[in-house]
N, C-alpha and C positions, 0 to 999 in steps of 0.2 A: 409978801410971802413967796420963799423959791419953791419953784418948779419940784422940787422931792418934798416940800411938806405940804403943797396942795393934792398931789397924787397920794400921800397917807390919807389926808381928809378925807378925798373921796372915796377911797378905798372903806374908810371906816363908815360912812353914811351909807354906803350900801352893803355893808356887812351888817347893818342896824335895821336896811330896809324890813318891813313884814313878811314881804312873798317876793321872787323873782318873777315875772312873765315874758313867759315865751309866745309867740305869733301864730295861733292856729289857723284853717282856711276862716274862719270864719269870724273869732275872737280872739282875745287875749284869753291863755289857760293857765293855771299854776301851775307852776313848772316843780315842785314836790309835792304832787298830788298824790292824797291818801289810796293806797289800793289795799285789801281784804286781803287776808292769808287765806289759804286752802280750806275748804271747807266751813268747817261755824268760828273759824278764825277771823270773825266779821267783828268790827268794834261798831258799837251803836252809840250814837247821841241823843239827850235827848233835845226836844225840838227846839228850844230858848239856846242851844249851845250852834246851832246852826243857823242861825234866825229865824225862826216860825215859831207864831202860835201855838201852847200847847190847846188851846180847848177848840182852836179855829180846825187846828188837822184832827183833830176826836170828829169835829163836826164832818169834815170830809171823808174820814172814815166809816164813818156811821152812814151816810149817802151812798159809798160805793156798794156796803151791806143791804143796805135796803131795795140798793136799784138791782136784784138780783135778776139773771135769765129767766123768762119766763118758758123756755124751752124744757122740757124733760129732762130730769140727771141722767136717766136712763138712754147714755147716748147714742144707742143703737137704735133704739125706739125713735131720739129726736130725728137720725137718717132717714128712717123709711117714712117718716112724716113730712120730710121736706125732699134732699137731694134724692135720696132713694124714689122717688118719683118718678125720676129722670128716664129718659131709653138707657137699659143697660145700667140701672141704677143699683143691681147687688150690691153690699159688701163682697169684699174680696181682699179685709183687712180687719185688725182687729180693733177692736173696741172696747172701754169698760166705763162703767156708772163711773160719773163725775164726784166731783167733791162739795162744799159750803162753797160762799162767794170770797174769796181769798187774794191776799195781796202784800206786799211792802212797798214803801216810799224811800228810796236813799236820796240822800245831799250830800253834796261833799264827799262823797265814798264812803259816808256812814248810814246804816239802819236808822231812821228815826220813829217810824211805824211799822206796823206787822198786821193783818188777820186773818182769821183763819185757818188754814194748815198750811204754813210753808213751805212744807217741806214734803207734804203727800205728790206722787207722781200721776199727773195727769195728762189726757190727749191736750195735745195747743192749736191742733187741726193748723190752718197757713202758716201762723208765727212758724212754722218749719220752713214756708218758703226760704226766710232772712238765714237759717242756718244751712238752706242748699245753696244760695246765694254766694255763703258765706264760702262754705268747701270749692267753689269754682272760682272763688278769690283767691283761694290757698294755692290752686292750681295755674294762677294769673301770678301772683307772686313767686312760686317757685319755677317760672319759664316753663310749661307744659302747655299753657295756652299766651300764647306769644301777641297775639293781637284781635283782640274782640269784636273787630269788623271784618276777619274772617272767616269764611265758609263753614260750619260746623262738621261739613263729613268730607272734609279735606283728613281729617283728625280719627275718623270711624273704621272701626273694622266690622266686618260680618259679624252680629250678635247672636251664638249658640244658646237657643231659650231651653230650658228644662223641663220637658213636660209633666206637670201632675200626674201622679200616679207612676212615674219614673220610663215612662214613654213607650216606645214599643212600634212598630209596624202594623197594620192590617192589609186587608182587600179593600183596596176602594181610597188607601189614603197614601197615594203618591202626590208627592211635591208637600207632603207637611212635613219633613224633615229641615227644607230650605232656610238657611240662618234668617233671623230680622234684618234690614238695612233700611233704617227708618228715615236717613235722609237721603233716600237716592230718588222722589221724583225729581221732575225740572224745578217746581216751587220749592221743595225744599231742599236744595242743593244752594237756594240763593241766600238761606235764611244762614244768621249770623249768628256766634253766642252773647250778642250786644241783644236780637233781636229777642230770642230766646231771653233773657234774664231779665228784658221789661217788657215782656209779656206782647211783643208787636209781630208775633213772628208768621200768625195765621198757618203754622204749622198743619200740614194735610197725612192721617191716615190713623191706625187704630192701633193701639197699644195695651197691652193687659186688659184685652178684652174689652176695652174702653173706647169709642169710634170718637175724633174730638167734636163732629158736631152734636154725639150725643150730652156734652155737658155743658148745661145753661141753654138748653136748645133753643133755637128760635121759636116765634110762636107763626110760624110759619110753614108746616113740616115740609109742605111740597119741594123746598128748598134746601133740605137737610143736605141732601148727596148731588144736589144740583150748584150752587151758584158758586160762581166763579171767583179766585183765591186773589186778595190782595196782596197788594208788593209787598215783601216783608221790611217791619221799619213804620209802616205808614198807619197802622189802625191798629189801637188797642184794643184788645179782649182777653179777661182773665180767664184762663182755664186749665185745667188743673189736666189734661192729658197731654198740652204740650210742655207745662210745667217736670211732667213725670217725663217726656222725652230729654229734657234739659239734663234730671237726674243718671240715664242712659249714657245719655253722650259725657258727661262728669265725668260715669266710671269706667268709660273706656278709655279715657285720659289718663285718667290717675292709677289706674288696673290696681284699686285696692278698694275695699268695700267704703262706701263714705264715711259712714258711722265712725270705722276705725280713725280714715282720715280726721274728722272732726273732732273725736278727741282727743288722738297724738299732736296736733296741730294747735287746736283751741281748747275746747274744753279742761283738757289736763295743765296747760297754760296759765291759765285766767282761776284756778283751784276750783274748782266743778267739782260736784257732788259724784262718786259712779254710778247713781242713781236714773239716772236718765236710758232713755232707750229711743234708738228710730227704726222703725220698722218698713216693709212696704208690702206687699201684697201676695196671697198663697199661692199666685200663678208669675211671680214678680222676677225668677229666681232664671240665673245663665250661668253659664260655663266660661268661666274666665282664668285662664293659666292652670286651667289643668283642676279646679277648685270650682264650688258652687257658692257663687257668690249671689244675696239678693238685692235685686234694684231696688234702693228706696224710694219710696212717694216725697211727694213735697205739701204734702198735706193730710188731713182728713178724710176727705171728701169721701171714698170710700172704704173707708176706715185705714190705720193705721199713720204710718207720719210719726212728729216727735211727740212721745211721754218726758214729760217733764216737771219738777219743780217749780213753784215760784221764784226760791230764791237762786238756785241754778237761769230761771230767764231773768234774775237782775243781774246777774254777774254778766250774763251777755250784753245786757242793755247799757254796762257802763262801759263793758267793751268801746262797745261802738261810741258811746259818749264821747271816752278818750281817745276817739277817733285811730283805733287799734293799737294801743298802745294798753301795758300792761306790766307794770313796774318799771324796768331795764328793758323792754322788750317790746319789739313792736309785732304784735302777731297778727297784726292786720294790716297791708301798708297805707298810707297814706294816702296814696294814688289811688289806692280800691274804693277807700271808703270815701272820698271825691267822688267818684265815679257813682257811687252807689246812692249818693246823695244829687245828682246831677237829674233834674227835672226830663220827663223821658217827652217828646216832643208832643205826641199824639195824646200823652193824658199826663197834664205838668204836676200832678198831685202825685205820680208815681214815681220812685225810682228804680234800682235793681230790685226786685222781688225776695223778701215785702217788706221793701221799706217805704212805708206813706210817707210824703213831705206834708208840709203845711203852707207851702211858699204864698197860697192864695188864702190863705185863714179862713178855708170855707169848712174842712171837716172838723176844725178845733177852733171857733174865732174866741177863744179865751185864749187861746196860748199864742207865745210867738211865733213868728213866721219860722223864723229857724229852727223850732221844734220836730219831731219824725216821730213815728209810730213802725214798731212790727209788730203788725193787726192779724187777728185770726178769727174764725167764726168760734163764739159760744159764749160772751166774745172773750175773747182772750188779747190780750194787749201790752206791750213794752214802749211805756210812753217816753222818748228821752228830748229832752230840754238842756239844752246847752249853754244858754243864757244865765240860766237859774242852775246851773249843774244841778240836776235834777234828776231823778230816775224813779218811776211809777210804773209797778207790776198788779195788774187787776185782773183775774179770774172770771169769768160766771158772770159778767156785767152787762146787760142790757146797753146797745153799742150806743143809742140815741142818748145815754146819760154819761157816754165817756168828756165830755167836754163839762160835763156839770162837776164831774169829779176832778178835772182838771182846775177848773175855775175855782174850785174849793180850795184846793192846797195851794197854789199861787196868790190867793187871798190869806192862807197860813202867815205870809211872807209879813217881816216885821218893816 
């Protein structure tokens, strides 16, 4: 056989092949992989056309309904029963009655399951972390923030706060005019946006009324405003007011509200509902180019943070599946979402805020190691599975049954 009628064959065998694959960090992915048009431009399969059981994912679904919060709908009520506890534990954000236990499973980039209302707008409380995460990726990608093991207030300017009630002068209150500059002690001048976005930063002082040892306090108070700050980098702790400074320093980067950021950048991107909203707090609110712009929260915790969808939190979660990519388009790079999956040292189950890894199969040991979670209290959860391309959106679930519900639909599998 010459040499031009071997190169026809082979030409022809792979134009026959079923799928081409391309090299992901992690796997082999199809390289014509299905993406959802804008909105309910969503095609659905049913579960025998993607290989699953139909009556195995009934049973999983019926599981994730049943394991419902045993928390209060009334999600203002569930705060002052738990965090509202806290020193400083007002609201100072909004809130509203939750919804039923709700959810969809995608495969392959199709619908295969649904319940409950998918399309009602609810709090996600942290899953907000993964979307301020996300906006300081946009910011990493566009060369605004140029290298992530530097200094955060190399980048800061004087933050002009707003005050409630539209501000004003008295007797007796000189020096409250003075701007915020939240990273100018010695500790946190050392702190990075590496340290900041996996939560290692032991960020020190108070922010929207929020002091950070007042959240998750120790059970030690005599220590609140006494002990001494670790190196930033070296000890994890989740908390949700150096989380809000992260937010801060974002939008002095980007000098545009983040919200907007996120959906001129992603959400509008990926066909997102306009349904969604983030918010952040009634005292949250600065003076930015001449415009009042508000700081948003990166979570719940004192109310406010993302409303959203379920099916708006699957389109993010296939986002990140397809490891930012998004038909022709990559609106997440490559390098971020590495990074965002890259085991943070001091706690290797976390990576960029909140993306849970799985790497030790202690929070999921039914799923694979490669699997990730953006996890939120009530609970709220974007399970993605890359192995199984997979994508699991569950509402209102008792977080101790997220792994049962997992187990269930990877047992779906034919």
């Amino acid at each position: 056989m010459t040499f031009i009628r071997r190169l026809f064959v082979l030409l022809a065998l792979l134009a026959c092949a079923p799928e081409a694959y391309t090299q992901g960090s992690t796997r082999a992915q199809p390289r014509r992989a299905y993406y959802p048009g804008a909105g309910d431009d969503w095609q659905r399969r049913s579960p025998g056309q993607v290989g699953l059981d139909s009556a195995r994912l009934r049973e999983a679904v019926a599981f994730a309904v049943a394991s419902e919060s045993r928390a209060p709908r009334d999600l203002e009520l569930a705060h002052y029963q738990t965090f509202g506890r806290e020193p400083f534990g007002e609201a100072i954000g909004p809130f509203q009655p939750r919804g039923d236990p709700t959810g969809i499973i995608v495969r392959n980039g199709y619908i295969v399951a649904e319940w409950g209302d998918p399309y009602r707008v609810d709090m996600t409380f942290s899953v907000t972390k993964s979307f301020l995460s996300t906006v300081v990726g946009v910011a990493f990608d566009r060369g605004l923030i140029r290298d992530l093991r530097a200094p955060v207030w190399r980048s800061q300017g004087p933050v002009m706060v707003i005050p409630p009630g539209g501000g004003g002068r008295h007797p007796g209150g000189l020096g409250e005019g003075v701007p915020l500059r939240p990273f100018e002690t010695p500790h946190n001048r050392r702190i990075t946006w590496d340290d900041l976005l996996r939560q290692t930063s032991d960020w020190e002082g108070t922010l929207w009324g929020k002091p950070d040892w007042a959240d998750r306090p120790s059970q030690t108070p005599a220590t609140w405003l006494t002990r001494p700050r670790v190196e930033p980098g070296t000890a994890y702790e989740y908390n949700d007011v150096r989380v809000n400074a992260l937010a801060l320093a974002a939008l002095n980067v980007l000098r545009r509200p983040l919200p907007r950021v996120l959906r001129e950048e992603v959400m509008d991107p990926i066909g997102a509902s306009p349904t969604w909203r983030w918010t952040g707090y009634e005292n949250s609110w600065v003076l930015l180019d001449g415009e009042a712009v508000q700081s948003v929260s990166g979570g719940g915790h004192w109310g406010g943070g993302m409303f959203i969808s379920a099916r708006d939190m699957a389109r993010f979660g296939y986002l990140t599946l397809r490891r930012g990519r998004w038909n022709d388009r990559q609106v997440l790079s490559e390098e971020w979402v590495r990074m965002a999956l890259t085991p943070t040292r001091p706690e290797p189950g976390y990576g960029f805020m909140n993306w849970f890894l799985n790497t030790d199969r202690k929070r999921l040991p039914s799923a694979p190691a490669s699997a990730f979670m953006h996890l939120g209290n009530g609970t709220n959860v974007i399970y993605v599975d890359p192995d199984n391309d997979l994508v699991i959106v569950a509402r209102w679930i008792e977080q101790n049954a997220l792994d049962g519900l997992v187990q269930r639909v990877l047992a779906a599998k034919k």
